[in-house]
C-alpha positions in Angstrom: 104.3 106.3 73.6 105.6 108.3 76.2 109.0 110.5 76.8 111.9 108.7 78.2 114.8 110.4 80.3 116.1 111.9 77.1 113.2 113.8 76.4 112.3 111.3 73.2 109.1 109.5 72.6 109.6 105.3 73.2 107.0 102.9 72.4 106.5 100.3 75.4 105.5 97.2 75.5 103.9 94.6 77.4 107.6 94.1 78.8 107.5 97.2 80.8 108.9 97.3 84.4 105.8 100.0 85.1 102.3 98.3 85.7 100.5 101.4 84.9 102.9 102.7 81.7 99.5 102.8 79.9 97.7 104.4 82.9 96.4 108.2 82.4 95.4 108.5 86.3 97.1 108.1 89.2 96.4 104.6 91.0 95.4 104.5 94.9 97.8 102.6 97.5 95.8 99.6 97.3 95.9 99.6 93.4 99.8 99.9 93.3 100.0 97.2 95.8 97.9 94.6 94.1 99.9 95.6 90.8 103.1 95.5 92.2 102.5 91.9 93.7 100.7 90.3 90.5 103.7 91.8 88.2 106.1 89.3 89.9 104.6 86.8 88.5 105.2 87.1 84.4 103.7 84.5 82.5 100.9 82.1 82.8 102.8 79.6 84.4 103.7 81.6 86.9 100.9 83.0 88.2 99.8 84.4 91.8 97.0 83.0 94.0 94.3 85.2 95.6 95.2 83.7 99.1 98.9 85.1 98.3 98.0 88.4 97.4 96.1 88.5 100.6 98.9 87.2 103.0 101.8 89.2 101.1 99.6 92.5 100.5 99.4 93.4 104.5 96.2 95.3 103.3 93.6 95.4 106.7 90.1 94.4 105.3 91.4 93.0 102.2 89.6 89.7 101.0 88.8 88.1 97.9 86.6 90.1 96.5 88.0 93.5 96.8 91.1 91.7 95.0 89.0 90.3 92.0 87.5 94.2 92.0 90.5 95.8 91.7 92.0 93.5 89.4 89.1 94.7 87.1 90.4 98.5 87.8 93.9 97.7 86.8 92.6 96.5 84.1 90.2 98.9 82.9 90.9 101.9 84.3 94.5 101.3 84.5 95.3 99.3 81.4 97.0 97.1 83.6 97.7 93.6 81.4 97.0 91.0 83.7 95.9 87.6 83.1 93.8 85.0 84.9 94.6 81.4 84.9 91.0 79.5 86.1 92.7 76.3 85.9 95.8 74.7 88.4 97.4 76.5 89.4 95.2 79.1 89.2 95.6 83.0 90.0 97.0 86.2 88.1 99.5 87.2 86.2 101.2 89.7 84.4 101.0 89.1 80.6 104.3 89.2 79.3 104.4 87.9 75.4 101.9 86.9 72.8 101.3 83.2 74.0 100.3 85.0 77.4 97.6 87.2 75.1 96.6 84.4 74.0 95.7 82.8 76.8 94.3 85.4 78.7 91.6 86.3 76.1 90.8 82.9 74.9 88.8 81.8 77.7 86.8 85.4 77.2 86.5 85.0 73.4 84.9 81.4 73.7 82.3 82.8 76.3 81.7 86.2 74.2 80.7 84.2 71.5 78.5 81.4 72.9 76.6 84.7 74.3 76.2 85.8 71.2 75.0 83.0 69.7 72.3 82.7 72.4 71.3 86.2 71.9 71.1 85.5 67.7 68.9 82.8 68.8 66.9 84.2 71.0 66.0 87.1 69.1 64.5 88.6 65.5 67.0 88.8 63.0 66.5 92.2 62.7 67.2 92.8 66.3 70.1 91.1 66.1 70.9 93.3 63.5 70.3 96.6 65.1 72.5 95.0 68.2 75.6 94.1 66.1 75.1 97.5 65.0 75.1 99.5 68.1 78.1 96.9 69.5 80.4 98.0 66.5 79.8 101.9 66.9 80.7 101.4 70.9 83.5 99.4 69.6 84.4 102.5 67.8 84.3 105.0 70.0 
């Protein structure tokens, strides 16, 4: 929720014209422009390659891994909801609807959990326990 010109509390949505609506600090340059660039692209069929944001950006020193890093700080710091498309044609996107969720946390969800089944595997049941434990209290917090 946040105040809108008349003073009244509006709940946004992933539909926002604002990458950082959900944001409670203030991004850097290099943030805004890697936002601003990525949310052209709505959609998971319309995504942005890394090569792109690197041409378009103008950003001196700018290469592919600072891009994947600050993707991760839209994201987490910033609440930024952008997706990644691994497969052709692959970059980022802005996630714009529910198929878009979908997408974007599927590929994570199927790796989350074949790491968790190697870890119930791989260690005591009570262990595992004690683990599933601690992950639902951070989950929590």
């Amino acid at each position: 929720m946040r105040a809108n010109t008349t003073g009244r509390n509006v709940t946004l949505s992933l539909f926002d014209d604002d990458p950082f609506f959900r944001s409670k600090v203030s991004p850097s340059p290099v943030e805004v422009a890697i936002a601003g660039l990525i949310w052209r692209h709505a959609g998971w069929k319309n995504p942005i390659r890394i090569s792109e944001i690197y041409r378009l950006s103008g950003i001196p020193g700018l290469n592919a891994r600072r891009i994947k890093k600050v993707v991760e700080q839209l994201r987490l710091i910033h609440h930024v909801p952008i997706g990644a498309r691994r497969e052709f044609p692959a970059g980022y996107y802005r996630i714009a609807d529910e198929e878009d969720v979908e997408r974007a946390i599927g590929a994570y969800r199927s790796q989350i959990f074949t790491m968790l089944r190697v870890m119930r595997a791989c260690m005591p049941k009570s262990r595992c326990r004690e683990f599933f434990g601690q992950l639902r209290l951070a989950w929590e917090e």
